[in-house]
N, C-alpha and C positions, 0 to 999 in steps of 0.2 A: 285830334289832340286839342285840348282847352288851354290857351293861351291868351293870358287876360291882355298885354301891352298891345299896342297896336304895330309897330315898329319890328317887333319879335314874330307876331303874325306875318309880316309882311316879309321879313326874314324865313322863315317858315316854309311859307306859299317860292320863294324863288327858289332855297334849297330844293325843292317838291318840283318843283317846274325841270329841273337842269337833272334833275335823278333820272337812270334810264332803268330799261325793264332789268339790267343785271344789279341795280341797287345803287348806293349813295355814288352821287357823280364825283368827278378827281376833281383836282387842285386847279389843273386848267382850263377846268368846264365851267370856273365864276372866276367873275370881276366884279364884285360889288363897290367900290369904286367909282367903277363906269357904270354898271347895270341899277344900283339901287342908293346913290350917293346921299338921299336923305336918311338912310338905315343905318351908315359907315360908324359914326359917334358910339352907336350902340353893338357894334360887331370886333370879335377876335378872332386871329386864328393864331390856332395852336397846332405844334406839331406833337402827336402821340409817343411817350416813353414808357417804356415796361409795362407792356401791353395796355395802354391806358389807365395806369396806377399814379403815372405824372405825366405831367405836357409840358411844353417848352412856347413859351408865346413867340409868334412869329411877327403879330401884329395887334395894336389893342388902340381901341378907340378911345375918345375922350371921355363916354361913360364909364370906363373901366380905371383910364388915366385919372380920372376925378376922384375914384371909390380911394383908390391907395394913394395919390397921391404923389404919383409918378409913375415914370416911364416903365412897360413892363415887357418891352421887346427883347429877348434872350432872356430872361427871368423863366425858370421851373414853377412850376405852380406849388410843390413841396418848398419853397422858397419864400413862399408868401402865406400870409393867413387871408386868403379868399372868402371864408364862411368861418361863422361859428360850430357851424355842422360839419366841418371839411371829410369828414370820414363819409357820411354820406355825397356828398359831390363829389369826391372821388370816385365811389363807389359808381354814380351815374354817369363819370368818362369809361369807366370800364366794361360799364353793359353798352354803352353808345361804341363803344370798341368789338364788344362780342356778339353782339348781336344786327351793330349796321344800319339799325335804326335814331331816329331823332328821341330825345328825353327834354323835359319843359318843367320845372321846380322851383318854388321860390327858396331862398335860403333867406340867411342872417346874418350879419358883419359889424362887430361891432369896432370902427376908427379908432384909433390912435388918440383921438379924442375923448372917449368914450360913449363916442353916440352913436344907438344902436340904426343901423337900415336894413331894409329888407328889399332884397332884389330877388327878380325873376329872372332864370339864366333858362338860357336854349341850346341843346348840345347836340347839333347836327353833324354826322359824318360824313369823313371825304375819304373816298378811297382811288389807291393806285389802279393798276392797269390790272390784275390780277383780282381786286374784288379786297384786298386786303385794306381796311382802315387803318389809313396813315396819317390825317390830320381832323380839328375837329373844328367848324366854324362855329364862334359863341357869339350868342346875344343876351347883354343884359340889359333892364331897364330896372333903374329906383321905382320901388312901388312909395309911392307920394303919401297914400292912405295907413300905411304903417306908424305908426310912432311908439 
């Protein structure tokens, strides 16, 4: 997977690490917090709704806090404009739902402000005990080089 941030890679590489041979590991199998505390700014999790068509943030770090401009714990991701593209980013929770593997994309976001950023988000799966994806851990990083 070509993932240009470093922060996202390294997100990446620990979801990769903590996966076992039956596929994406559970909820209780990371603590990035404790395991990757310089990555945390840049990581969310989400809990999966309608089969990955919306999420429910559980948890969203200060780069995501920063993008909108507030808190977005209990917040639906249909509740917020995350992307200019959001059809497509939805679109890539739902294959990271159907199919249990990781997705890496840059989108678009244009503030409240009106000014346009461009981030790169990582959509790794967590699944329950059964193999079924139930949450999804994200990382975004601003791509700096955009304007």
């Amino acid at each position: 997977m070509d993932i240009k941030h470093a922060p996202l890679r390294r997100l990446h590489d620990y979801w990769y690490a903590k996966a076992s041979a039956r596929g994406a590991p559970r909820r209780r199998d990371i603590d990035p917090v404790l395991e990757i505390p310089a990555v945390v700014p840049h990581v969310g999790l989400a809990e999966v709704l309608e089969r990955g068509r919306d999420l429910r943030f559980r948890l969203a770090g200060g780069e995501l806090r920063d993008m909108f401009g507030r808190e977005l714990r209990g917040t639906r991701l249909s509740e917020i404009r995350i992307a200019d593209d959001a059809q497509r980013l939805q679109a890539d929770c739902a294959a990271v739902v159907a199919s249990g593997r990781p997705v890496c994309r840059f989108h678009d976001f244009t503030q409240r402000s009106g000014q346009r950023i461009r981030y790169e988000c990582l959509l790794c799966p967590l699944a329950d005990d059964s193999g079924h994806v139930q949450m999804l851990l994200i990382g975004i990083c601003f791509d700096s080089s955009y304007s």
